[in-house]
C-alpha positions in Angstrom: 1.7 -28.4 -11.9 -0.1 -27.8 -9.1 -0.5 -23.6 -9.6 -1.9 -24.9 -13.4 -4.4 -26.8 -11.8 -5.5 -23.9 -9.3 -5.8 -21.7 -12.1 -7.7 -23.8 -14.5 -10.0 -24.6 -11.5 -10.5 -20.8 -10.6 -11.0 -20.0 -14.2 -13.6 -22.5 -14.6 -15.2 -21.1 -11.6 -15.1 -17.6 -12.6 -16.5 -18.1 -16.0 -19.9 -19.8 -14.5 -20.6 -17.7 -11.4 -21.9 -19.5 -8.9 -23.9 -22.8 -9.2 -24.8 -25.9 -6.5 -24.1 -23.8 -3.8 -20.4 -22.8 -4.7 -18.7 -19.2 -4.0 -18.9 -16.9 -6.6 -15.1 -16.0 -7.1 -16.3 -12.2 -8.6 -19.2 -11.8 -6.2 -19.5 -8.5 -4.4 -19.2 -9.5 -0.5 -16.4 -11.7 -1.7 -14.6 -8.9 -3.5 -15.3 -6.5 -0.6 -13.6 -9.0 2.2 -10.7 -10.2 -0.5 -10.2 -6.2 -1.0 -9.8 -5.5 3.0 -7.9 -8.7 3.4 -3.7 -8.5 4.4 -1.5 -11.3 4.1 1.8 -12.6 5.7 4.2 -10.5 3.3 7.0 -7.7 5.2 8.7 -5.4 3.5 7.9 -3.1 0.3 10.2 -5.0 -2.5 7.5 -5.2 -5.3 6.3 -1.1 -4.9 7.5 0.7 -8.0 5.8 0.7 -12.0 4.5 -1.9 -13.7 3.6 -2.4 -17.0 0.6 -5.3 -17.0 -0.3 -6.8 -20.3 -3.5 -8.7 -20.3 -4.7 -12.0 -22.4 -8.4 -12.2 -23.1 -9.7 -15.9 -22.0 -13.6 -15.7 -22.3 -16.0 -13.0 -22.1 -19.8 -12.9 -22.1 -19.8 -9.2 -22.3 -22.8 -8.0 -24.9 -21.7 -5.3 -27.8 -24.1 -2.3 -27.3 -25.0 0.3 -29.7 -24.9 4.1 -28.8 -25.5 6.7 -31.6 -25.4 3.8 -34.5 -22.1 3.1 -33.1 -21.4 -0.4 -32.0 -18.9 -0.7 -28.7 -18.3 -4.5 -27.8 -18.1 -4.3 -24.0 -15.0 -7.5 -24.1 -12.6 -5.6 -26.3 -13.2 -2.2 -24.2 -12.8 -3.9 -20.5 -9.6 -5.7 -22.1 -7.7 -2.1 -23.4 -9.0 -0.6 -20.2 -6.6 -2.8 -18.1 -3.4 -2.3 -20.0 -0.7 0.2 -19.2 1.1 1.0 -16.2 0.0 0.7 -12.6 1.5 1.6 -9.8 1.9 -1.1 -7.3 2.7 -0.1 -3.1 3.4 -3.1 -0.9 3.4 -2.4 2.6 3.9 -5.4 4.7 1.2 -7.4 3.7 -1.3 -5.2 2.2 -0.7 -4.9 -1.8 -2.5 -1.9 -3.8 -2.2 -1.4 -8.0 -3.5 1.6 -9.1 -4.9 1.8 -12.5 -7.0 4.3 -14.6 -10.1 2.9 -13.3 -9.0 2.4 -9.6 -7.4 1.0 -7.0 -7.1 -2.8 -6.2 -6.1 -3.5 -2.9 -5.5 -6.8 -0.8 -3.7 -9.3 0.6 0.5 -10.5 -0.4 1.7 -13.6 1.1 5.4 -14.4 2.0 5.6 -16.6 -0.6 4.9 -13.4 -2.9 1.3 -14.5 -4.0 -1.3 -12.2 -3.9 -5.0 -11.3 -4.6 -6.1 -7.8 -4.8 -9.9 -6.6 -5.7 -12.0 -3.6 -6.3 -15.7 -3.0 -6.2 -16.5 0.5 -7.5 -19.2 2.4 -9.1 -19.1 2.4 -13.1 -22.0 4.5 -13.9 -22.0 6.7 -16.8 -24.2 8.7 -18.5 -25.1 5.5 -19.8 -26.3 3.4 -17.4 -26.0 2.8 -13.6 -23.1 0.0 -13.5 -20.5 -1.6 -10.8 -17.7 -3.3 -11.7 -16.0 -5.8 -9.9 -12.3 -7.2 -10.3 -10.1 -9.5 -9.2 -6.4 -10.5 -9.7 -4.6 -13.5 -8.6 -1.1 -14.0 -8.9 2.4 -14.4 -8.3 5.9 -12.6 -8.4 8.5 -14.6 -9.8 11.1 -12.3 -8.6 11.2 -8.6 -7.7 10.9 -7.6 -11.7 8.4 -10.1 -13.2 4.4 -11.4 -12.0 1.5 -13.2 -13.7 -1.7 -14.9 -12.6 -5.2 -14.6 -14.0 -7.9 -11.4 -13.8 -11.6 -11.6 -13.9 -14.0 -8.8 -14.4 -17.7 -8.7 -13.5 -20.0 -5.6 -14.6 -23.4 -5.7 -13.2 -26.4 -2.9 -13.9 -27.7 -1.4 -16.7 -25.9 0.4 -19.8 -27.8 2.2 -22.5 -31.1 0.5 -21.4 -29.4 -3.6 -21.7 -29.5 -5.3 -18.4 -26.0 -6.3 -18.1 -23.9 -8.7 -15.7 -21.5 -10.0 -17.4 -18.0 -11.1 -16.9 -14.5 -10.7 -18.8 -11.9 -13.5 -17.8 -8.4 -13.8 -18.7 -4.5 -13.9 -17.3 -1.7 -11.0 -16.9 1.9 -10.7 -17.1 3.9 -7.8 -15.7 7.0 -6.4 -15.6 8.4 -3.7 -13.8 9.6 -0.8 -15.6 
């Protein structure tokens, strides 16, 4: 009960950014230190493949047109997270490597973790950053699940853009 609670709470607080003086949970300094940060964790049981499958929560990510074609920034962040990562666990420093990057962070003994990136999305669009989060749990060597927030911040085919896609995970290792 209490973990639903947490993650309610951390939702809520990633969907509004920061207000009345509160963190912002998909700020950039916060996602540099969470990035650097090791926890209490030994050992290397949860390195292998994973397949993550991702849930779309909320998103406030604008659709942009390029070339009369429409792209709708929430359903593009969403695909872009799916597939198989490759997770290393040494001690208590926890990296998943997808297309788009590495997350790296901190894995407690308990098996919790929270692992960011901050990297440079520009295209030939646009100059843009993104910024992402996950927080979660393995259940047991095989299985994990928590929430993921996504920021994007800059400018894409001439829109101002910061914008944030928020939703949960499950994994399995394959």
């Amino acid at each position: 009960m209490k973990r639903a609670l947490l993650v309610c709470l951390l939702a809520a607080t990633l969907a509004c950014g920061e207000q009345d003086g509160e963190v912002d949970l998909l700020g950039a300094e916060l996602i540099d230190e969470l990035a650097k940060a090791r926890g209490s964790a030994d050992g290397s049981e949860h390195s292998g493949s994973w397949q993550f499958e991702y849930t779309l929560d909320s998103c406030d990510c604008p659709t942009i047109t390029v070339e009369d074609v429409s792209h709708d920034l929430c359903q593009l962040d969403a695909a872009l997270l799916m597939g198989v990562h490759v997770v290393d666990q040494v001690g208590g420093i926890l990296a998943i490597t997808t297309e788009q990057g590495v997350l790296s962070g901190a894995i407690e003994a308990d098996a919790s973790f929270v692992v960011a990136s901050h990297h440079d999305a520009t295209t030939v669009l646009g100059l843009l950053e993104s910024l992402r989060r996950l927080d979660g749990a393995f259940g047991n060597t095989n299985s994990a699940s928590g929430w993921a927030g996504q920021r994007l911040i800059g400018e894409l085919a001439g829109q101002p853009i910061d914008c944030r896609w928020i939703g949960s995970f499950v994994a399995g290792r394959i």
